[in-house]
C-alpha positions as CSV (number, residue, x, y, z in Angstrom):
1,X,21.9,-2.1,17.2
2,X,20.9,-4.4,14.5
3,X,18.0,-4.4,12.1
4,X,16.8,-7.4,13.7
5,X,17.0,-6.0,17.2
6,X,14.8,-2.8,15.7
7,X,12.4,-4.6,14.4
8,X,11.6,-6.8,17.6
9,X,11.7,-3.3,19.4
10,X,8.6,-1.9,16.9
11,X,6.3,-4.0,18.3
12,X,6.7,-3.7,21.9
13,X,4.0,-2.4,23.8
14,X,4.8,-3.3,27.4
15,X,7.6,-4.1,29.4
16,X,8.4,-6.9,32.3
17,X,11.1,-6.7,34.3
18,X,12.3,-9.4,36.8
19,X,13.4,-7.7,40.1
20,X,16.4,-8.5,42.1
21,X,19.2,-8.1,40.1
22,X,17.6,-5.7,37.3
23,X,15.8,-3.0,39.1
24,X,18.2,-3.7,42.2
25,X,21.7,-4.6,42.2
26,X,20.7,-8.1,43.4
27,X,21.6,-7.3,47.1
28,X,19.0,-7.7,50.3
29,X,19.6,-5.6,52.9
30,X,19.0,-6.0,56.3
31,X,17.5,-3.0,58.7
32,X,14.3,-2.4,57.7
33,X,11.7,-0.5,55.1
34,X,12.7,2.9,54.1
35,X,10.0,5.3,55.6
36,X,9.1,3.0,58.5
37,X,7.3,0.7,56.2
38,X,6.1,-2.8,57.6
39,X,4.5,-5.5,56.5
40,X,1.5,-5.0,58.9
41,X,0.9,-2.0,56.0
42,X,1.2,-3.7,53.1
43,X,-1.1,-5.9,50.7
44,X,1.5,-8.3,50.8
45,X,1.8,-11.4,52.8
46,X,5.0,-11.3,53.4
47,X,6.7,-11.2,57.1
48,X,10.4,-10.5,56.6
49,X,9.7,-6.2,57.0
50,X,13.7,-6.4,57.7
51,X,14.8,-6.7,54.2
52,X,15.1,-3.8,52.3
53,X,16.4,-3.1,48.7
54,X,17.8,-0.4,46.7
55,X,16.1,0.9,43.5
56,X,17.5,2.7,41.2
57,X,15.8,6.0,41.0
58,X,16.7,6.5,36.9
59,X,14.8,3.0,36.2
60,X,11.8,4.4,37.8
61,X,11.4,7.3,35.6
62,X,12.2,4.7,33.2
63,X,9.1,3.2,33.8
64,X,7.0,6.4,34.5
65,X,7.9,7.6,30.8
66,X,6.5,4.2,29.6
67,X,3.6,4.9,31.1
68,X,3.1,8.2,30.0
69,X,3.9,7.1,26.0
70,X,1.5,4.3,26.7
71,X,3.4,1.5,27.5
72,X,2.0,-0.9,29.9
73,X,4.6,-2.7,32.6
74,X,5.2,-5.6,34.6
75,X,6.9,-7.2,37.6
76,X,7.3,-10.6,37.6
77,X,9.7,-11.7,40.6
78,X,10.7,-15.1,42.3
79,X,10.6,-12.4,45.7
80,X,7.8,-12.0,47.5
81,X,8.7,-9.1,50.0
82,X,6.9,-5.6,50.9
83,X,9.5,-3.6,49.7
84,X,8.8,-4.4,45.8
85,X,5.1,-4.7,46.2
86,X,5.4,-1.2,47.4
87,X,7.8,-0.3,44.5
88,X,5.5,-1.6,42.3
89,X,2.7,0.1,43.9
90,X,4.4,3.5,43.7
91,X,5.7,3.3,40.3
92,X,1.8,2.4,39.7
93,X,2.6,-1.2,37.6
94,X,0.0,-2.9,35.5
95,X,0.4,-6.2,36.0
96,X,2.4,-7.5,38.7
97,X,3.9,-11.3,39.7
98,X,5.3,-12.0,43.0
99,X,6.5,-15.6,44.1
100,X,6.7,-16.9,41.0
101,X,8.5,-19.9,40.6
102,X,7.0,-20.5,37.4
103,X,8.3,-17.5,35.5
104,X,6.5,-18.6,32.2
105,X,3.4,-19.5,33.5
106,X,2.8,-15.9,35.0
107,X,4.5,-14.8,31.8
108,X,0.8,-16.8,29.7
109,X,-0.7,-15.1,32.8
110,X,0.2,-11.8,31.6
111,X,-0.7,-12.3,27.9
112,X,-4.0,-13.6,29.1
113,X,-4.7,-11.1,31.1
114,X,-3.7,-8.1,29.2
115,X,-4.5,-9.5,26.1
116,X,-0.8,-8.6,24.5
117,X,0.4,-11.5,22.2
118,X,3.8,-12.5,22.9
119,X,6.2,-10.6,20.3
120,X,4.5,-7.2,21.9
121,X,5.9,-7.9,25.1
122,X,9.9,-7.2,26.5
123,X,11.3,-9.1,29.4
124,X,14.7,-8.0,31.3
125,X,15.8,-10.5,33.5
126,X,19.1,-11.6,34.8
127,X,18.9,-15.0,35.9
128,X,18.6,-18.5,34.5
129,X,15.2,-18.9,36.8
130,X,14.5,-15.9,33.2
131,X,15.4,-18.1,30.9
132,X,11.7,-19.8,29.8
133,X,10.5,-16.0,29.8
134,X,13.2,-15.3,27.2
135,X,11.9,-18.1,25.0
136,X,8.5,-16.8,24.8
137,X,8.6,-12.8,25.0
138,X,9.0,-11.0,21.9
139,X,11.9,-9.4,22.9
140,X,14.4,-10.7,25.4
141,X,16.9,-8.3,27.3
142,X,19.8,-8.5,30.5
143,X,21.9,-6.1,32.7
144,X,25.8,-6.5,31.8
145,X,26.2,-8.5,35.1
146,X,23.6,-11.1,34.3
147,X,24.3,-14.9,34.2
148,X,26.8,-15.8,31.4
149,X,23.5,-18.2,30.4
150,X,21.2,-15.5,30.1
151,X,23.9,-13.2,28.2
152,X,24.1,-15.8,25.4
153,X,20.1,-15.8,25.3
154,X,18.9,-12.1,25.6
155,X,18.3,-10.6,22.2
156,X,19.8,-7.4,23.6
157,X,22.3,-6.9,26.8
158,X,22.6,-3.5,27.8
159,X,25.2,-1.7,28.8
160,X,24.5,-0.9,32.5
161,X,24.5,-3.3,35.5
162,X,21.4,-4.5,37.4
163,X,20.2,-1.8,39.9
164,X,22.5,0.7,37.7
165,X,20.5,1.5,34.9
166,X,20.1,-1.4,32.5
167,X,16.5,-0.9,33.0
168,X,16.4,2.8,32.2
169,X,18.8,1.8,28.9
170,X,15.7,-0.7,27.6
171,X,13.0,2.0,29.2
172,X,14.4,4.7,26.8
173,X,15.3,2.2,23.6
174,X,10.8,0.9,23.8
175,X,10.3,4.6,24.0
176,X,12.6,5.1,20.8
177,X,11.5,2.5,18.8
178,X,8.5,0.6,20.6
179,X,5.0,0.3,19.4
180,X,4.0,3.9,20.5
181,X,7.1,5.6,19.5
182,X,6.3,9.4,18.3
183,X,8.5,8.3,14.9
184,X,10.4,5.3,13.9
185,X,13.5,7.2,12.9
186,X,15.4,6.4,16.3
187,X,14.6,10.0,17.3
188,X,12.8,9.9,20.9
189,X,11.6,13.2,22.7
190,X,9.7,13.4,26.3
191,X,6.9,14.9,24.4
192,X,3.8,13.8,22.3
């Protein structure tokens, strides 16, 4: 990791992934909600309670540990289905985007809303519909398997696939080096 690369990290205090293709492996299955979830139960509007994704189970603790070290989190997905409302919802997510076409406006929606300036906030997306987020977040991150576009532009590309762990590897480099790290040696630990 570079000194730049560091230095972006130190200021992070929250984290917004996109969705399909970062916390998932960018496949939609078809079958239904795990746990006989519908979309009659849900907050969210949508109607397709057939689709169902995958989430990897090491990205949610990911997420949890952020929480716990004081890191605030985001969703902001072009989707708009029950199953990552509900993922959200578990994983208890600050700030959360659905349908959004308009990546960077819900990206100003975020700053404005959590108050955060710009260079304090990570995105991980994998997709060129990321790339305006990656020009205005402080620090800009993708899965291995992400668009060659968005590999050239991410500040840092992990080493794991969408849905595989990429987010876990940026989840445990904010809690090494973000804004609320216990130390800024590069030395993390579960506990404050």
């Amino acid at each position: 990791m570079t000194q730049q690369q560091v230095k972006r990290l130190r200021k992070i205090k929250c984290l917004a992934f996109d969705v399909d293709g970062v916390l998932t492996d960018g496949g939609v299955y078809f079958g239904g909600l795990p746990n006989g979830a519908t979309a009659n139960n849900s907050t969210s509007s949508d109607t397709r309670s057939d689709w169902c994704r995958i989430f990897n189970i090491r990205d949610g603790m990911g997420i949890v540990l952020l929480h716990e070290g004081g890191y605030k989190t985001a969703f902001i997905t072009l989707s708009r289905a029950t199953d990552i409302r509900l993922r959200a919802e578990n994983l208890k997510v600050h700030y959360f985007f659905d349908f959004a076409r308009d990546k960077a406006a819900c990206f100003d929606n975020l700053l404005e809303r959590s108050g955060f300036l710009a260079e304090e906030v990570a995105f991980i997306g994998d997709d060129v519909i990321d790339l305006p987020v990656f020009a205005k977040c402080g620090l800009s991150a993708a899965p291995a398997d992400a668009h060659p576009e968005v590999l050239k532009k991410a500040h840092l590309v992990m080493k794991s696939n969408g849905g595989h762990g990429a987010a876990r590897e940026l989840c445990d480099l904010v809690l090494r080096h973000g804004a609320f790290a216990p130390s800024k040696n590069g030395k993390w630990s579960a506990h404050k």
